[in-house]
Structures are given as C-alpha cells and as structure tokens.
C-alpha positions in Angstrom: 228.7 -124.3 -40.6 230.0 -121.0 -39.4 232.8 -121.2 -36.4 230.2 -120.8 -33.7 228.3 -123.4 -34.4 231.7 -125.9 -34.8 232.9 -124.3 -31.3 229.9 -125.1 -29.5 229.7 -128.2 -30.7 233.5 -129.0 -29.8 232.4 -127.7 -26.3 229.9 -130.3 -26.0 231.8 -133.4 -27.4 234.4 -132.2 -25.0 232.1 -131.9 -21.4 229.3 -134.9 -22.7 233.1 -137.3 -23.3 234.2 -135.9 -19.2 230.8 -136.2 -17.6 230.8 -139.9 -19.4 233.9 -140.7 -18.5 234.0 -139.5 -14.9 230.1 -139.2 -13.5 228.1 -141.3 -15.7 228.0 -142.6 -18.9 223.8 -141.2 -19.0 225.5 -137.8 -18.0 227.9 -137.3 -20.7 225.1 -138.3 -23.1 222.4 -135.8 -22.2 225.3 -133.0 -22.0 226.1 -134.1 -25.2 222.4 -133.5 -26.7 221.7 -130.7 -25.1 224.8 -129.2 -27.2 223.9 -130.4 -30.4 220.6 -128.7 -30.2 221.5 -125.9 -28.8 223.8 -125.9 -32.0 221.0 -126.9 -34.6 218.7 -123.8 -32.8 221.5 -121.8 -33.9 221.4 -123.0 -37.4 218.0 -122.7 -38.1 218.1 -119.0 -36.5 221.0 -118.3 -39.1 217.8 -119.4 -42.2 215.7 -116.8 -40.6 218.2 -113.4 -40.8 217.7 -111.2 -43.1 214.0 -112.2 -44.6 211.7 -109.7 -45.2 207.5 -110.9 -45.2 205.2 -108.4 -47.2 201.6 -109.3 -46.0 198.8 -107.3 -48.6 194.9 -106.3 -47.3 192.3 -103.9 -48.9 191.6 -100.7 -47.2 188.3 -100.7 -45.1 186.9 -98.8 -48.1 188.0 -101.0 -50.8 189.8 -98.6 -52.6 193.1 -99.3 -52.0 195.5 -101.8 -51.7 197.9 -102.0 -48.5 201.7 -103.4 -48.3 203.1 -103.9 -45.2 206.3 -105.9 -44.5 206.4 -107.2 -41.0 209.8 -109.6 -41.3 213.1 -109.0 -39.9 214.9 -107.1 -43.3 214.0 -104.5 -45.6 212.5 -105.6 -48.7 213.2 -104.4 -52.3 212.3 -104.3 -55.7 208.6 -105.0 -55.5 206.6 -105.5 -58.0 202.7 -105.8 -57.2 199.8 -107.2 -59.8 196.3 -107.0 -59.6 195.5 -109.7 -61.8 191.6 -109.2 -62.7 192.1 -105.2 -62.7 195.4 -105.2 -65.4 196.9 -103.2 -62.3 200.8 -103.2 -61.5 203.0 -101.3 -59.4 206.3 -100.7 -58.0 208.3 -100.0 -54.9 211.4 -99.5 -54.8 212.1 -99.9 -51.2 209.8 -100.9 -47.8 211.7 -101.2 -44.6 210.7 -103.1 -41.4 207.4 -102.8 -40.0 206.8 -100.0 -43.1 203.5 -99.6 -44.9 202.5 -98.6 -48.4 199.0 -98.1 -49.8 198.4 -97.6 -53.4 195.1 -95.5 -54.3 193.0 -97.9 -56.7 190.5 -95.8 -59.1 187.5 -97.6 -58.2 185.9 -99.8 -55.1 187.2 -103.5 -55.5 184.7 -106.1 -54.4 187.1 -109.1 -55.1 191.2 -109.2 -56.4 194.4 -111.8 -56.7 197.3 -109.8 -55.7 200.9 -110.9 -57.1 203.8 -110.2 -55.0 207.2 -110.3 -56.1 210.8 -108.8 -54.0 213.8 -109.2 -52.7 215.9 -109.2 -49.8 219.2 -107.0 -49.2 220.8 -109.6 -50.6 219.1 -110.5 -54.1 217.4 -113.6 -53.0 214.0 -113.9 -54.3 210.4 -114.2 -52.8 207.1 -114.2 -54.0 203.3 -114.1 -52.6 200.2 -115.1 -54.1 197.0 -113.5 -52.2 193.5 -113.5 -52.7 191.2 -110.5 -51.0 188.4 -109.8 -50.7 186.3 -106.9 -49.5 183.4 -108.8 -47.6 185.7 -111.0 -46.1 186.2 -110.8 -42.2 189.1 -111.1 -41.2 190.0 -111.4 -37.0 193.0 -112.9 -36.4 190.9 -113.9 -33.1 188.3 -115.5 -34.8 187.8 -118.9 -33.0 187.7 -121.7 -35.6 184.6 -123.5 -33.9 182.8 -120.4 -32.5 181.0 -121.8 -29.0 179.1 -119.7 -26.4 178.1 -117.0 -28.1 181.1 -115.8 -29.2 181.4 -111.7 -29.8 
C-alpha cells in the first residue's frame, strides 16, 4: 500500500480507538469504518490510473473502421485485425479522447475486429468486437421498449 493509504488508515485506528474510548464504543467503530473505506476507495482508484479503453464502430457508410480511446491514458502500440477481410493495421500512438479511422477498400456488411495495445507503461490489453453495419446502436435504446418509444 502506498504511504497515503497506511496514513489514513493510522488516522482512523487513531480517532475510531478515542471516540471508543471516550464517547462510545459504537462511535469509535463507525469512525473506524468510515476510514477503512475511505482507504479501500483510494485503492481501487489507484487500479484505474493510467488505463487507456479503445472502443471500435463502422462509419455510417461502412467503409471504414473507427478507433477511438475514451480512458484516462494514452494508448500505444496498436495493432487492429479484421479477421474475415485478412485486414491489419497499426498505430503507433492514440491519446485521450483521440480518434482514428482507417479507409477500408470496399463497404463491409459484417466484421470481428481484434484489438491489441498498451499503456504508457507496457501493460497489455486486448478487445475482441463484433460490428456490424445494420446493427442499431443507441446507447438510449430501452431494453423493453413500452409506449411507443421513438
């Protein structure tokens, strides 16, 4: 654990023992927890630096392929495969909220896309997507549509 982490946890061994010792044993207690998950949210936000997410969708036209990386960090070293097509590509670099859209030479009607990169830091990530150019695809879509929806 990094020396943030240990400090507030110190912090709250230290007030939860007062509180339970002076005000109420309850007291002390519920200080104590509220510490130690304050100290675990700060752990699991420590997982979540520095990781880039590379989404993939077809143009409205179907003939291209688009990369976007909508995460936190830059990505690097990606490698893309269009498995039925015998299609693969490189980029070397695609920062935060960064797009990239390859030209494909004819209209696709149906593709697996293979996604390989890395972070700033060499670890490892890869994406297995299938698209589809007849697929709709509204993020708003209700699951069960009721009264008419659209």
């Amino acid at each position: 654990m990094e020396r943030l982490h240990l400090l507030i946890l110190a912090v709250g061994v230290v007030i939860g023992g007062a509180l339970a010792i002076t005000v109420d044993v309850f007291m002390g207690v519920s200080v104590a927890i509220i510490f130690g998950t304050i100290a675990m949210s700060l752990h699991i936000m420590n997982d979540t630096k520095n990781l880039p997410d590379i989404s993939c969708r077809l143009t409205e036209d179907a003939k291209a392929v688009q990369l976007k990386n909508s995460g936190n960090a830059p990505a690097e070293g990606i490698h893309v495969a269009l498995v039925p097509l015998n299609i693969e590509f490189d980029v070397p670099v695609l920062g935060v909220e960064e797009e990239y859209t390859h030209a494909l030479p004819e209209m696709v009607e149906r593709v697996k896309v293979v996604i390989t990169y890395r972070n700033t830091e060499g670890g490892g990530f890869n994406r297995t997507l299938k698209l589809s150019s007849m697929d709709d695809d509204d993020p708003l879509k209700p699951a069960f549509p009721m009264f008419s929806w659209k």
